[in-house]
C-alpha positions in Angstrom: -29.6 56.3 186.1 -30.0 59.3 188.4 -26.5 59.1 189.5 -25.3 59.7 186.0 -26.9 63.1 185.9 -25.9 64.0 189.4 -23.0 67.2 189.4 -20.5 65.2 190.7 -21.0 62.3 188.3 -18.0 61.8 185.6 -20.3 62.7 183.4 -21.3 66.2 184.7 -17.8 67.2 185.2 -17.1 66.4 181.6 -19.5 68.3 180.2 -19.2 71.3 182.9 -15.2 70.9 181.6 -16.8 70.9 177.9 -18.8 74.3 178.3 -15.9 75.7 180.0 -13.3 75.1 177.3 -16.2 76.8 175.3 -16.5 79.7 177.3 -12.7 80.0 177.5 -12.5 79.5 173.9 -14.8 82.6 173.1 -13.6 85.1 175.6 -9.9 83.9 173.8 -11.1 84.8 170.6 -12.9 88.4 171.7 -10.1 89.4 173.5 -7.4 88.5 170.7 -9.6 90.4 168.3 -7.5 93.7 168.0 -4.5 91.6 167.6 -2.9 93.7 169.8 -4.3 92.1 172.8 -3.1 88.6 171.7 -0.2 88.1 174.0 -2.1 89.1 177.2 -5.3 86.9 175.9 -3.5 83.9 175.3 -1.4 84.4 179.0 -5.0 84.5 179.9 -6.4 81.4 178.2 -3.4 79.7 179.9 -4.4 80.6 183.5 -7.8 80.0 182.9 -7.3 76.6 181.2 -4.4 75.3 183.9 -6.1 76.8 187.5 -9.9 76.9 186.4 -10.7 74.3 184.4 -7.9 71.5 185.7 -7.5 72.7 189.2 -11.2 74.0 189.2 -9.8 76.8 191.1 -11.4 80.6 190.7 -14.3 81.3 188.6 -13.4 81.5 185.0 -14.2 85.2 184.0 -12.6 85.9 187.1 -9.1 84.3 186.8 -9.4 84.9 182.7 -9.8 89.0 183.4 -7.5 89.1 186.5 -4.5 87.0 184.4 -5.6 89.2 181.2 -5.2 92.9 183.0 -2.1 91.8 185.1 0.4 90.4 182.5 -1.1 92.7 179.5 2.1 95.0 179.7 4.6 91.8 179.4 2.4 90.0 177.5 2.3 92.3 174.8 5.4 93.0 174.5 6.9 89.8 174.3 4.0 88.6 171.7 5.3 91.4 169.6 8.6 89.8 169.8 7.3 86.1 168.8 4.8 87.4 166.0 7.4 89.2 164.0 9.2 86.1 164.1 5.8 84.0 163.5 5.3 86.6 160.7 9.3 86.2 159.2 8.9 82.3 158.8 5.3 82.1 157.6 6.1 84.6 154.9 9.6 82.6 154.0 7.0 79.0 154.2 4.4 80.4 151.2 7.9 81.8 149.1 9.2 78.4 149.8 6.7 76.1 149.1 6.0 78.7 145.7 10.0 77.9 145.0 10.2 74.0 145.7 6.6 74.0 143.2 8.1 75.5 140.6 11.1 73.1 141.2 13.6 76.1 142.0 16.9 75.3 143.7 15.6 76.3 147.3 13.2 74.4 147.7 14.5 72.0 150.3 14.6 74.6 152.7 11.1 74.5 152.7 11.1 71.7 155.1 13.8 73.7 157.6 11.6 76.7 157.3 8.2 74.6 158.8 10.5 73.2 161.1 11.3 76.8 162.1 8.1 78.0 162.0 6.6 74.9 164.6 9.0 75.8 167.0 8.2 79.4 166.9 4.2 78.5 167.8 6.0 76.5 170.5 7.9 79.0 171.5 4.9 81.3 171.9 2.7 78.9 174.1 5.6 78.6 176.2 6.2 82.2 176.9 2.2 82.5 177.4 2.2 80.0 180.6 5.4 80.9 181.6 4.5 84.7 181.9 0.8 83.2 183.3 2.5 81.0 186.1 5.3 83.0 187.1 6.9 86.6 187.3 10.0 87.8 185.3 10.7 91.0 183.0 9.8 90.3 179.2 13.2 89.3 178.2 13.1 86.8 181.0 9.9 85.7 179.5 11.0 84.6 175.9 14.5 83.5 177.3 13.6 81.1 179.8 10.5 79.8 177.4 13.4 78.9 175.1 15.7 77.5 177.5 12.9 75.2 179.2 12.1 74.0 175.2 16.0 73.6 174.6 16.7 71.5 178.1 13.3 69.3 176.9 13.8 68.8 173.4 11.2 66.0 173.9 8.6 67.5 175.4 7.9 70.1 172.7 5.7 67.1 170.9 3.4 67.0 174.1 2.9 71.0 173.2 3.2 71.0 169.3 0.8 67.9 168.8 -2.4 69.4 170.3 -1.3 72.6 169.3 -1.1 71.3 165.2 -4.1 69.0 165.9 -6.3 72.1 166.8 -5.2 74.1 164.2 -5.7 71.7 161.6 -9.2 70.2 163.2 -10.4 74.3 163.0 -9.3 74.8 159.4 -11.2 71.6 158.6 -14.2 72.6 161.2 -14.1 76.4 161.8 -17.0 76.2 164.1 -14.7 74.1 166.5 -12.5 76.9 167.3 -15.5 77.5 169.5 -14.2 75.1 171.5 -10.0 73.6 170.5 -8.4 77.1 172.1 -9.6 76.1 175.4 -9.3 72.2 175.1 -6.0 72.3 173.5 -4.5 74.8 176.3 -6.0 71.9 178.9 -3.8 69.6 177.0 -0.6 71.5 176.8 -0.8 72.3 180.5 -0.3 68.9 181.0 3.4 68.8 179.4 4.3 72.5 180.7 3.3 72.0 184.5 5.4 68.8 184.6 8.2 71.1 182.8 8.0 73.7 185.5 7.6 71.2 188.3 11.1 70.3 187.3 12.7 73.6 187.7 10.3 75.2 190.6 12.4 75.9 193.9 11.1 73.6 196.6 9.0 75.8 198.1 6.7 76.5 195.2 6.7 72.8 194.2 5.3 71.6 197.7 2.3 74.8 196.9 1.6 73.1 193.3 1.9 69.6 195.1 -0.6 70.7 197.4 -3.4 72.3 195.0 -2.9 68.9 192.9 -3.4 66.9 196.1 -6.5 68.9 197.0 -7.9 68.3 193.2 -7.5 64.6 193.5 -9.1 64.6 196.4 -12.1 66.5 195.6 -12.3 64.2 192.2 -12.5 61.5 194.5 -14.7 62.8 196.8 
């Protein structure tokens, strides 16, 4: 029994994991508060959520404020791109969805439109860990976040499924958006780090091989 409670039991890593997604989740929300900040906050969340929760690499308020200060410029900027577009389609889904009520002509385009719009959320969470994992101007940003979605037309599920199931388990639950931003960035890694893996030049493949080997082997340990 006392190896169940011990810190390097399965179980203490889970729940250390738990009140780190917490953590994460709230400094997300705080820093995304002036809206403004919501590019740079979610880059942040990213790094956080891939280096110190998966790789358990940096202290959290640490790699959150470092990630946070250094991509804010980029980050904003490009989020300014993707919520105008965010904003476009989510005002053309409500007209829609009023249209295809009331039985009007348009209405089948609803469907295209929230197609539209899903993509665009992709896009966003794409452009976030790109711009947190790598370097590149803003247009580079949002044009290789689109390309890497475009080459992996697959792959968008393993980032639009947690990203929908969050959404929708926090407008059912709003207290657990104390917790999804964090847990659902964990999950998305997942998909995006084997995306990048695919296009990294070798040299920066063997350093993410490495720091994966080195997790494993600490998980084992």
């Amino acid at each position: 029994m006392k190896g169940i409670f011990d810190y390097e039991s399965p179980l203490m890593g889970a729940l250390t994991s738990i009140g780190d997604c917490i953590c994460l989740s709230v400094l997300w929300i705080v820093f995304s508060l002036p809206i403004v900040t919501l590019g740079a906050s979610t880059t942040a969340l990213y790094a956080v959520a891939y280096h110190s929760i998966r790789l358990k690499k940096g202290a959290l308020w640490r790699t959150f404020w470092g990630a946070f200060r250094e991509n804010f410029k980029r980050s904003t900027l490009a989020s300014i791109v993707v919520l105008a577009v965010l904003a476009l389609l989510t005002v053309d889904v409500f007209v829609l969805r009023g249209v295809r009520a009331n039985g009007g002509a348009l209405g089948g385009l609803f469907y295209a439109v929230l197609v539209l719009w899903c993509l665009a959320l992709t896009w966003a969470v794409y452009a976030a860990a790109y711009a947190a994992r790598f370097n590149g101007r803003v247009r580079e940003v949002l044009k290789l976040a689109l390309q890497l979605m475009a080459i992996h037309p697959v792959k968008i599920l393993g980032v639009l499924l947690p990203l929908t199931a969050g959404l929708a388990l926090s407008l059912m639950v709003p207290f657990m958006a104390l917790i999804l931003p964090g847990a659902v960035f964990v999950a998305v890694s997942f998909t995006t780090e084997r995306i990048f893996r695919l296009h990294m030049r070798p040299e920066d493949l063997e350093r993410v091989q490495g720091e994966q080997s080195r997790k494993e082997n600490t998980d084992d340990q």
